[in-house]
C-alpha positions, 0 to 999 in steps of 0.5 A: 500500500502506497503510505499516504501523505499530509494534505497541507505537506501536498499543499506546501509543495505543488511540484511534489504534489503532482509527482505525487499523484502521477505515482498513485494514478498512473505508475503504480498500484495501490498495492505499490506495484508499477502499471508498466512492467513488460513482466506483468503478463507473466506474473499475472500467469504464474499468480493465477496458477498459484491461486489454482493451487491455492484452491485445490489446496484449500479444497483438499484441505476442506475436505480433509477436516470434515472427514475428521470432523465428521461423526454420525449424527445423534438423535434429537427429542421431539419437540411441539410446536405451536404451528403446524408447519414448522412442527412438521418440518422438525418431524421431517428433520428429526426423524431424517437422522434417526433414520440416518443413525438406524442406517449407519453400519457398523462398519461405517462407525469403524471407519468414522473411529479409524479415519481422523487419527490418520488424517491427523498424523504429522507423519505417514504410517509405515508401508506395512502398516499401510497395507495392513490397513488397506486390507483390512477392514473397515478400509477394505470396504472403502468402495462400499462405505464410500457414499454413505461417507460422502452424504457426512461429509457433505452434511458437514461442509454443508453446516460449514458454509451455512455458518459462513452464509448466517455470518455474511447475511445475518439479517436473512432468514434461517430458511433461506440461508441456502441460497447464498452458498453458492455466492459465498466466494463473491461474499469473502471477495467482497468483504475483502475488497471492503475490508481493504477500501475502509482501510484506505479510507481509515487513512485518509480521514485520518490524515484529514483529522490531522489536517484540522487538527493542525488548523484548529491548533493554528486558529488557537495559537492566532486567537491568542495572539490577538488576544494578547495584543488586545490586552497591550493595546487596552491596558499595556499603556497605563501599566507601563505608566504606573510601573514607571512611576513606581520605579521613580518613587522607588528612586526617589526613596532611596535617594532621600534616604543616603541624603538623609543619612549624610545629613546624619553625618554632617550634623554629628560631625559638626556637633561633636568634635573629634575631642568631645568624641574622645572624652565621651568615650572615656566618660563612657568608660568611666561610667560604665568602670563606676557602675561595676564598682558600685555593684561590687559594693552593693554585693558587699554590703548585701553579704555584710548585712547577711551577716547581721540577719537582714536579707536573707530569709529564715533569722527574722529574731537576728534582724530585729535585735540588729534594728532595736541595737540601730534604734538604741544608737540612734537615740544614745547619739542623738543623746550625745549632741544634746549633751555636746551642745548644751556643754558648748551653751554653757561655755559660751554663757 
């Protein structure tokens, strides 16, 4: 089968095109093959007698496997039918193989048994044995048993090609399915001639849906497109416009910023001279010298006054002997500067 090639490839390339269709139209076959081989008469020759060959083979293939396949026919019960004429047809078809099966020989039913196994043997028997079963029977009696095994066999590709018949005309009745056998090789040349146009057809409708498709996603991507030079042409301009003003706010917030910083400078510069700078930084040392001098202290004392009870909790007796001793003294020197400056009054005096 010749590939099939993209309709926009066909329309992009007009030479190609038409080299194209001289290829598909007047060269070749669609199955490939040229038009114009001076050989063709004698392949067409040597086809035919390899479809004859085919066709014996098939035959004798055919009717191999319905001498294997087949077997005497079994009788079916009678059965009652609402209308008369289809209850007499079944009568007819049913008593048609138990007379049949009353007929058959035993022979026959031999030669039934015997036939398949040496039809289905991948290898030939032996000579001897070969003649060992010409000459016995049932095989002996081939010549007698042969028309009996004809109307089985018969039977059997007749049930055959009613299925292949039901199957090309389902819709057709049962009754009439008889008459299309003998069309039944026109029916399978059909079928695959159909077969083979769907195919082709199959093929094309695809290439065509990748076409569209194709086209379809080129409309998509075009639709996008002016989409978004709609969206720039509507609002491109006042977004462009507001990031740009955004920008020189940014920048005019940085530059106050290093202005402002540099006037921090200056002004520290100018405030504090180099040695103010210096003697607050002692100062600060100084300060910062007092202070753990004075936490020093202040721990010292708090380890002095735990040694008198006040502080620590748990000697509460210790510390109030300690306040009344305070307060005793404070009185006895108050005391004291009384006695001193009465003595000074009267020394004066």
């Amino acid at each position: 089968m010749i590939p099939p090639v993209d309709i926009d490839v066909l329309g992009h390339n007009p030479e190609f095109a038409n080299l194209y269709s001289t290829l598909t139209n007047v060269m070749l076959n669609p199955d490939g093959s040229t038009r114009h081989d001076p050989a063709a008469k004698e392949r067409a020759a040597v086809r035919q007698e390899l479809d004859r060959h085919r066709l014996s083979m098939a035959k004798h293939h055919l009717l191999e496997r319905a001498i294997v396949t087949a077997s005497p026919p079994e009788p079916k019960p009678r059965t009652r039918s609402t209308s008369s004429s289809s209850s007499s047809n079944q009568l007819r078809q049913q008593r048609r193989p138990d007379s049949a099966a009353a007929e058959l020989p035993e022979s026959l039913l031999d030669l039934l048994l015997l036939l398949p196994p040496l039809l289905g043997a991948e290898t030939p028997p032996p000579p001897h044995s070969a003649a060992l079963l010409l000459s016995s029977p049932p095989l002996s009696d081939l010549e007698t048993l042969l028309p009996p095994l004809t109307a089985l066999v018969s039977s059997n590709l007749h049930s055959w090609a009613l299925s292949l018949a039901r199957l090309t005309h389902p819709t057709t009745n049962p009754s009439y399915l008889h008459r299309h056998i003998p069309s039944l090789p026109k029916d399978h040349a059909d079928l695959r001639e159909s077969l083979t146009t769907a195919r082709q057809s199959l093929a094309t409708a695809r290439l065509r849906t990748l076409a569209s498709l194709t086209q379809l996603l080129r409309c998509y991507t075009q639709s996008l497109v002016h989409l978004v030079r709609t969206l720039e042409a509507k609002h491109g301009v006042l977004a462009r416009s507001v990031e740009l003003r955004a920008s020189d706010v940014s920048l005019r917030a940085q530059r106050t910023e290093l202005e402002a910083t540099h006037v921090a400078h200056s002004v520290a510069k100018e405030l504090y001279s180099p040695q103010s700078v210096a003697a607050l930084r002692r100062y600060a040392d100084h300060l910062k010298d007092a202070k753990l001098r004075t936490a020093e202290r202040v721990r010292s004392l708090q380890t002095e006054l735990a040694g008198y009870g006040v502080g620590p909790p748990g000697d509460e007796s210790k510390e109030k002997t300690m306040r009344e001793m305070a307060r005793v003294y404070r009185g006895m020197s108050r005391q004291v500067e009384d006695v001193k400056q009465d003595l000074d009054r009267l020394r004066d005096g």
